[in-house]
VOZA-972349 format. One line per field, with one value per residue: residue number from 1; x, y, z of N, C-alpha, C, CB in turn; residue in one letter. Coordinates in steps of 0.05 Angstrom, whole numbers, plus 5000, padded with zeros to 4 digits. Glycine has a CB too. Example, Ala and Ser with C-alpha at 12.3 -4.5 7.8 and 13.67 -1.06 7.14 Angstrom:
REM residues 2
resi = [1; 2]
nxx = [5264; 5257]
nyy = [4886; 4955]
nzz = [5156; 5142]
caxx = [5246; 5273]
cayy = [4910; 4979]
cazz = [5156; 5143]
cxx = [5264; 5258]
cyy = [4934; 5001]
czz = [5156; 5157]
cbxx = [5226; 5282]
cbyy = [4911; 4988]
cbzz = [5181; 5114]
resn = [A; S]
***
This chain:
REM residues 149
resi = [1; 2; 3; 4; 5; 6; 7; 8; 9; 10; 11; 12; 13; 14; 15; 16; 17; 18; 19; 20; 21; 22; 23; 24; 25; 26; 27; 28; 29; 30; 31; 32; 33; 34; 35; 36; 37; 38; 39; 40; 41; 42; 43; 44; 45; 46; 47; 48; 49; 50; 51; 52; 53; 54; 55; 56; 57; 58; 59; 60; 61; 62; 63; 64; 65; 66; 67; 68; 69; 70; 71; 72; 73; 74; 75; 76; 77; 78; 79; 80; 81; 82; 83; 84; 85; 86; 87; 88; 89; 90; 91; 92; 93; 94; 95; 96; 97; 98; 99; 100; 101; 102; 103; 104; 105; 106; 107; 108; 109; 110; 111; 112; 113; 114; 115; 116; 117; 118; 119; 120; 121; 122; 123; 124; 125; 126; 127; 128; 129; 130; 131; 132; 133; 134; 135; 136; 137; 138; 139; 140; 141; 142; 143; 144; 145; 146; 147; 148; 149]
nxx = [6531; 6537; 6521; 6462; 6449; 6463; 6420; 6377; 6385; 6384; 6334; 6299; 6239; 6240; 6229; 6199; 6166; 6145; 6107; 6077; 6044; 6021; 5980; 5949; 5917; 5900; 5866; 5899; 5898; 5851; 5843; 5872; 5858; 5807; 5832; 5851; 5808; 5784; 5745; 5696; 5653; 5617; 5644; 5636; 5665; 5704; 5707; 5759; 5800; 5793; 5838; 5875; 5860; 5862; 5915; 5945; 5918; 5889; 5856; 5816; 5765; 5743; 5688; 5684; 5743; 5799; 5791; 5750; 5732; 5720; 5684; 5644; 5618; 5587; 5548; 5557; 5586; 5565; 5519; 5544; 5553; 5505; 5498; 5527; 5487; 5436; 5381; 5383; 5428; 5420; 5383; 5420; 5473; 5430; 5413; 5458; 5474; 5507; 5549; 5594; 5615; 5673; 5685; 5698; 5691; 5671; 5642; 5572; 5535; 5572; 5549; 5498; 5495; 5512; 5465; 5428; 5389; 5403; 5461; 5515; 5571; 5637; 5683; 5722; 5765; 5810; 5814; 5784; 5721; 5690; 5633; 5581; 5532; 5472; 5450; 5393; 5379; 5416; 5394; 5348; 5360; 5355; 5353; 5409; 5427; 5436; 5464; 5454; 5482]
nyy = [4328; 4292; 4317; 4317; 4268; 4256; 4289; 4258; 4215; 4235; 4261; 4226; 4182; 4136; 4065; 4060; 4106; 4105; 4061; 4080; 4124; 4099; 4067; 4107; 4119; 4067; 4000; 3967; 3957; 3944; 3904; 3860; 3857; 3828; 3777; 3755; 3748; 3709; 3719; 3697; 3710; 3745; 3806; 3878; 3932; 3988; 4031; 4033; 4006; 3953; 3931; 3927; 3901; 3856; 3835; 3841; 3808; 3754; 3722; 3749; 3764; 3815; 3854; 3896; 3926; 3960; 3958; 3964; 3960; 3897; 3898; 3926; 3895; 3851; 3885; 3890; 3936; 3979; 3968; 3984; 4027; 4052; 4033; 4076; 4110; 4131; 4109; 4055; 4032; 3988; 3959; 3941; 3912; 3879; 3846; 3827; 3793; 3798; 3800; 3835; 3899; 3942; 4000; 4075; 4117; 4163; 4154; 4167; 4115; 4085; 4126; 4102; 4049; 4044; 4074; 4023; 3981; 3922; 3925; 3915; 3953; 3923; 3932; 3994; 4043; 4103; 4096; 4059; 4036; 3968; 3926; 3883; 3840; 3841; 3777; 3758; 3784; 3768; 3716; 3728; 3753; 3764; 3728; 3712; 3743; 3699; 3716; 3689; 3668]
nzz = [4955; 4995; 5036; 5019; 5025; 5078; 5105; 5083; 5112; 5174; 5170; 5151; 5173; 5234; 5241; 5282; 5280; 5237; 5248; 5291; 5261; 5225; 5260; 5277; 5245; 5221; 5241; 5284; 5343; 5342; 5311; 5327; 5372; 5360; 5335; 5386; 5410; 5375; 5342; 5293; 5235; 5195; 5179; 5175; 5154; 5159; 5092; 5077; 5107; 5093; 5052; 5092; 5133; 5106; 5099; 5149; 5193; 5164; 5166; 5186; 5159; 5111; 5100; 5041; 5006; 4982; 4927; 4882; 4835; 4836; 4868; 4844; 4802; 4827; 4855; 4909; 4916; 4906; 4948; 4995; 4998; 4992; 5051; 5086; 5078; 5136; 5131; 5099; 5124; 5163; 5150; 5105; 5133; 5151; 5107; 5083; 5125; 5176; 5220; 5256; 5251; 5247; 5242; 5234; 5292; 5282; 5246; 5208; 5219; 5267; 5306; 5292; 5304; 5365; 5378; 5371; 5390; 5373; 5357; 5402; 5425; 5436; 5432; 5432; 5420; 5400; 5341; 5324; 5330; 5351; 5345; 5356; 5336; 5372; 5399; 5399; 5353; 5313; 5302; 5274; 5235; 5158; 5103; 5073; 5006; 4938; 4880; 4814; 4761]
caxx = [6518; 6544; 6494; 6434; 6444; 6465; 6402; 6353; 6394; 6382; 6316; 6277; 6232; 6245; 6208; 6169; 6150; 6122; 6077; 6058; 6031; 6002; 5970; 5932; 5902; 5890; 5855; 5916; 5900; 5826; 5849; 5891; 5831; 5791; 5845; 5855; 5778; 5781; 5726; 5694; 5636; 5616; 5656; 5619; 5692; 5709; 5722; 5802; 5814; 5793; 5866; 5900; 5853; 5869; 5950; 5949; 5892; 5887; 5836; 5787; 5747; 5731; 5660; 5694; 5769; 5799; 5792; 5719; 5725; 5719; 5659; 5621; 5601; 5563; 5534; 5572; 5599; 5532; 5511; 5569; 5552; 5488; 5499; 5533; 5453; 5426; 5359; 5391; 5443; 5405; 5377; 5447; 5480; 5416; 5414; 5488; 5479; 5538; 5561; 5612; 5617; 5691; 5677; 5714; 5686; 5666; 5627; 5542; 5533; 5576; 5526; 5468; 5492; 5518; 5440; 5406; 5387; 5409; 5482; 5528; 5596; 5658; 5715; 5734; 5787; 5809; 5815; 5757; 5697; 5681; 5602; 5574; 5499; 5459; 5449; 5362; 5372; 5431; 5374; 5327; 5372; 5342; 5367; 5444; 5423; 5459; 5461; 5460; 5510]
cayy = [4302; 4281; 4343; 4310; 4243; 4264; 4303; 4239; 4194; 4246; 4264; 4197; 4172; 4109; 4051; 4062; 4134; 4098; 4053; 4104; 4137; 4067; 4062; 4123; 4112; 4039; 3991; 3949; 3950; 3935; 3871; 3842; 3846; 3797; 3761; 3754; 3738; 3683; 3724; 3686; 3719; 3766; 3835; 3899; 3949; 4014; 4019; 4037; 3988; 3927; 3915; 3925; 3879; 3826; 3840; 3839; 3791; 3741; 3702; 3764; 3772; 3836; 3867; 3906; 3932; 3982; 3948; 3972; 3948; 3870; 3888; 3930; 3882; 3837; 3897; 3897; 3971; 3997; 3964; 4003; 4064; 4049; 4034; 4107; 4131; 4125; 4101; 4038; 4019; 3968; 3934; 3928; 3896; 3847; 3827; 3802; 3778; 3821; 3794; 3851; 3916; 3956; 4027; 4098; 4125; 4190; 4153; 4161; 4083; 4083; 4134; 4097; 4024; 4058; 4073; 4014; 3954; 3909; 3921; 3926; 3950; 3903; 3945; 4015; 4069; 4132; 4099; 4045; 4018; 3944; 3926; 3856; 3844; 3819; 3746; 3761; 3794; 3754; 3702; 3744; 3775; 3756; 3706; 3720; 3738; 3691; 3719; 3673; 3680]
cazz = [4954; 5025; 5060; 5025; 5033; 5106; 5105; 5091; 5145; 5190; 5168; 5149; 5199; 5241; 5231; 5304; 5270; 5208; 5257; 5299; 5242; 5213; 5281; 5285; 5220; 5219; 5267; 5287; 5361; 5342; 5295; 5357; 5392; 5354; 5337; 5418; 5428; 5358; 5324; 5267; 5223; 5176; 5192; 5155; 5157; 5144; 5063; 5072; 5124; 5075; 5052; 5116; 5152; 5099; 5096; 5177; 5194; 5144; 5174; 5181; 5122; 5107; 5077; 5019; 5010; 4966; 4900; 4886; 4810; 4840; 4884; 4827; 4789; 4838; 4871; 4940; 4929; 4907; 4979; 5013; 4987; 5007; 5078; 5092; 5077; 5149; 5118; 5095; 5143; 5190; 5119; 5086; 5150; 5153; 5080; 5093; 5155; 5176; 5255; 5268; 5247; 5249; 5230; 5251; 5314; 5274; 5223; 5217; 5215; 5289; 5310; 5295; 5323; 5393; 5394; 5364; 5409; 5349; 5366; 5428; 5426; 5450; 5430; 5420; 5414; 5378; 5312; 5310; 5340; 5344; 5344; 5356; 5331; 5397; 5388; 5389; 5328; 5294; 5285; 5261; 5211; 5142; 5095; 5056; 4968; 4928; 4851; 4795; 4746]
cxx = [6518; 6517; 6469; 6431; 6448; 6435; 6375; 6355; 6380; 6342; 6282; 6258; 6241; 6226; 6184; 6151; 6129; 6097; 6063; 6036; 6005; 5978; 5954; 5913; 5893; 5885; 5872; 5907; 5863; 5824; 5854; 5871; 5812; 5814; 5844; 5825; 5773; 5755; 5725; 5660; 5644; 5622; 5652; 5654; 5687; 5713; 5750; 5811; 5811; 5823; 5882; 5897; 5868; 5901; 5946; 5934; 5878; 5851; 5809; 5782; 5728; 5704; 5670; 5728; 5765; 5799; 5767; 5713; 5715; 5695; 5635; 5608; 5579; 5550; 5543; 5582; 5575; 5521; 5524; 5553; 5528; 5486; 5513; 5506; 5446; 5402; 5369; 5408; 5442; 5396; 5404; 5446; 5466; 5422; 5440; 5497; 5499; 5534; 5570; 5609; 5650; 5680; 5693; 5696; 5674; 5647; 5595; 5532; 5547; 5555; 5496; 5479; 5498; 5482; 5422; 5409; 5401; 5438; 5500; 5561; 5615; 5679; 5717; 5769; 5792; 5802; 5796; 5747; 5688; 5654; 5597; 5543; 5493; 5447; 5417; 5362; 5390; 5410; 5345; 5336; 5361; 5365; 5396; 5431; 5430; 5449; 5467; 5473; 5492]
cyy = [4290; 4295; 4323; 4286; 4228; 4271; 4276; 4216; 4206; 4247; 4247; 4190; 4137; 4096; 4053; 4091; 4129; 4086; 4065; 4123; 4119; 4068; 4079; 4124; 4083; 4019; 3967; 3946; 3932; 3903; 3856; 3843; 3823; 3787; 3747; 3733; 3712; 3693; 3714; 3699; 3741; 3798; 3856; 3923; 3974; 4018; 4023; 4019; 3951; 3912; 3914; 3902; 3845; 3817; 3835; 3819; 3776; 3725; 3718; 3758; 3800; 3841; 3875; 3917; 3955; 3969; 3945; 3955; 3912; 3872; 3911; 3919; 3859; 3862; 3910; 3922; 3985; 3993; 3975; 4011; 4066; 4050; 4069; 4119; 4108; 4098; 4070; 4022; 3990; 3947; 3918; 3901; 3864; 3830; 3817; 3786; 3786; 3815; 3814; 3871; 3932; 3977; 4049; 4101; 4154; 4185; 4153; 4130; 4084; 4099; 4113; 4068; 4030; 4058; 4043; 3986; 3924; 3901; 3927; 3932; 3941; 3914; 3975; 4033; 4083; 4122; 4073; 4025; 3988; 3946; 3889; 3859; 3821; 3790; 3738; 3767; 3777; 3731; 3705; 3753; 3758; 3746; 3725; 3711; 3728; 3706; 3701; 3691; 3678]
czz = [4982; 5041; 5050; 5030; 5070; 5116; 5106; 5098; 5161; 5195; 5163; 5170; 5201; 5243; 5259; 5294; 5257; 5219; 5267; 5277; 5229; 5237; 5289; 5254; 5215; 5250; 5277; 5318; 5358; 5322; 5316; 5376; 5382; 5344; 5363; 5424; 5411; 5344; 5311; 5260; 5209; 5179; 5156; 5170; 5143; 5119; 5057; 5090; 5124; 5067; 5077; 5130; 5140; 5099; 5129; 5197; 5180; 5142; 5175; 5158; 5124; 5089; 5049; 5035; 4986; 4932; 4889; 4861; 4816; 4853; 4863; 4815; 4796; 4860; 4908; 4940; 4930; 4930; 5003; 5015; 5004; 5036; 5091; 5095; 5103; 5143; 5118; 5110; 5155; 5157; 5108; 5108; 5158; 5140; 5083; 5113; 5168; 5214; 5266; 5252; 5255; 5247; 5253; 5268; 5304; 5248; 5229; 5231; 5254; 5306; 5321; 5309; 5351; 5400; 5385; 5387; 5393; 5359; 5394; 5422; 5449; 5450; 5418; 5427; 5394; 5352; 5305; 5340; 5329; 5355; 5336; 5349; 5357; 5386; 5389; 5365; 5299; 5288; 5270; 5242; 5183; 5126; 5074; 5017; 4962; 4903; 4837; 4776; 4718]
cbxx = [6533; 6581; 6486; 6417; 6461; 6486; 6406; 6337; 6428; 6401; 6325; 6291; 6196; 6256; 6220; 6181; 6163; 6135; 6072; 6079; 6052; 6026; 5985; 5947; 5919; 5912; 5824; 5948; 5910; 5807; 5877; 5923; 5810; 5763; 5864; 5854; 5745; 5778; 5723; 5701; 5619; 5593; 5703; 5568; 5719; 5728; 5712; 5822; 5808; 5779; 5884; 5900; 5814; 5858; 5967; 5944; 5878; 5914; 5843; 5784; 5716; 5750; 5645; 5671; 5794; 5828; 5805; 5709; 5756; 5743; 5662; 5622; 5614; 5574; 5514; 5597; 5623; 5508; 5512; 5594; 5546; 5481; 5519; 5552; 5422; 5423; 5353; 5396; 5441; 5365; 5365; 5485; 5478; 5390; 5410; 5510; 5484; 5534; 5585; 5639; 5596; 5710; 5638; 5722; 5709; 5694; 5635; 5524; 5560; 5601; 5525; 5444; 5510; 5539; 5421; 5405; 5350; 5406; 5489; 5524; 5600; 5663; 5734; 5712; 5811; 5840; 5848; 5767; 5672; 5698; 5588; 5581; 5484; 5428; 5470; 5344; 5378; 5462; 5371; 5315; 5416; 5324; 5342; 5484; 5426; 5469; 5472; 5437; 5546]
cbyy = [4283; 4294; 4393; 4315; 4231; 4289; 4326; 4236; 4193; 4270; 4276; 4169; 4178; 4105; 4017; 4067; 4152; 4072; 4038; 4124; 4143; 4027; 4058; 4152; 4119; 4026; 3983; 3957; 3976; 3962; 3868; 3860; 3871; 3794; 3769; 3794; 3764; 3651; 3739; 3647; 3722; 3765; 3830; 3910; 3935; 4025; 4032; 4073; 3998; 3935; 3928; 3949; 3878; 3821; 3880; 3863; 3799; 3722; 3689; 3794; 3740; 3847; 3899; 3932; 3906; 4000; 3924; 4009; 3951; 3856; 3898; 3939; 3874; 3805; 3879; 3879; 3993; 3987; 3940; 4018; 4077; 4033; 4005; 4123; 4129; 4147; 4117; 4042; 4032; 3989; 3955; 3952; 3913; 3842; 3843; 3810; 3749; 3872; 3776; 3842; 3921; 3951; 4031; 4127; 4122; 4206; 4128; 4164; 4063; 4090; 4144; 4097; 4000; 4098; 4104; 4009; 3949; 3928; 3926; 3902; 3970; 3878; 3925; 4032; 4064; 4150; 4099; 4019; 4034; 3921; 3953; 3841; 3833; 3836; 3721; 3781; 3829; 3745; 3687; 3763; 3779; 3773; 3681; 3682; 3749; 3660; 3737; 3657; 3656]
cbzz = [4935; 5038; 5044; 5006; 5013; 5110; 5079; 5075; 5161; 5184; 5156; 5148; 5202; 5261; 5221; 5346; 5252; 5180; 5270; 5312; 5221; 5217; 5297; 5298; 5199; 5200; 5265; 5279; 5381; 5329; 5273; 5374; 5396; 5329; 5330; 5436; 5424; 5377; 5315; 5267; 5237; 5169; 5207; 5170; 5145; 5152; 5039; 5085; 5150; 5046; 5032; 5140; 5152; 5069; 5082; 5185; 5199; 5146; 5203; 5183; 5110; 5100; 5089; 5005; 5008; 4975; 4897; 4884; 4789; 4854; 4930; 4814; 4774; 4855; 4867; 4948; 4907; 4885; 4984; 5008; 4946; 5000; 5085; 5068; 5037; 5157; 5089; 5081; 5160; 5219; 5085; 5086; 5167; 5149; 5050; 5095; 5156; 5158; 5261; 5272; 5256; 5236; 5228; 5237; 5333; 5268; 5207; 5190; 5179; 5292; 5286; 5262; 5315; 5389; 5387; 5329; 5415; 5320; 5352; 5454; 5419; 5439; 5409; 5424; 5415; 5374; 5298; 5275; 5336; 5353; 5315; 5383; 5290; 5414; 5410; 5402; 5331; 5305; 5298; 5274; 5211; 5134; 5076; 5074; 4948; 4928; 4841; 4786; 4748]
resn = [X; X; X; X; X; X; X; X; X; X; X; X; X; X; X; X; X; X; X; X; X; X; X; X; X; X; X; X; X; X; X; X; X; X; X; X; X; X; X; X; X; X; X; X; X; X; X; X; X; X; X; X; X; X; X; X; X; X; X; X; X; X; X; X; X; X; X; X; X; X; X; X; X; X; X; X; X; X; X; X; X; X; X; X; X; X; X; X; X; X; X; X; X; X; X; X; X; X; X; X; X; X; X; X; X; X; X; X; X; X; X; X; X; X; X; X; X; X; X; X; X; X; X; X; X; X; X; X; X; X; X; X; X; X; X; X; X; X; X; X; X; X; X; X; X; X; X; X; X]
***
């Protein structure tokens, strides 16, 4: 009993392991950046880095998170999903009026704003790209759906 409980003292990781880990998977240096700058608008995010943003960055407001069942029924996941199809992308982002963009650095959607005149990027590294919409087009972006209930 002593060996294994010796065994996962020894063996556990330490809590700088666990962030390091946290940290290459989630956009903690890319939060502390708008935090830093006082970002406020509509942030279009990766779909796994919805709860982190809101647990670590309260004040963001994320596009969607991991709790898909809450954004099926008004349509916001079906508009995800959507946005992943090139084709659509540039539409979604309008129809919500979507300010910022997060997204991996390996995703299509980063791709296509890197080239579109629409957006400029403000912040990157390994584990996410920030994306501002140029302020010609943020007033051009078309009006925010409301659904009646």
């Amino acid at each position: 009993m002593a060996v294994i409980v010796g065994s996962l003292i020894l063996f556990f990781p330490s809590a700088a392991q666990l962030q390091q880990k946290v940290d290459e998977e989630y956009p903690r240096a890319a939060l502390d950046f708008m935090q830093r700058q006082h970002l406020n608008g509509r942030i279009f995010n990766h779909y796994v880095w919805g709860g982190y943003m809101e647990w670590n960055a309260p004040e963001l407001k994320p596009f969607i998170d991991g709790r898909a069942d809450v954004f099926v029924h008004n349509g916001v996941f079906d508009d995800f999903v959507k946005s992943t199809a090139i084709e659509e992308s540039l539409d979604i982002l309008n129809r919500y009026r979507i300010d910022y963009a997060l997204l991996n650095p390996n995703q299509p959607l980063t791709y296509l704003l890197e080239h579109s005149p629409e957006w400029r990027p403000i912040y990157s590294d390994k584990v996410a790209v920030l994306f501002e919409r140029t302020q010609a087009t943020a007033a051009a972006a078309t009006p925010l759906k409301v659904q009646a209930n």
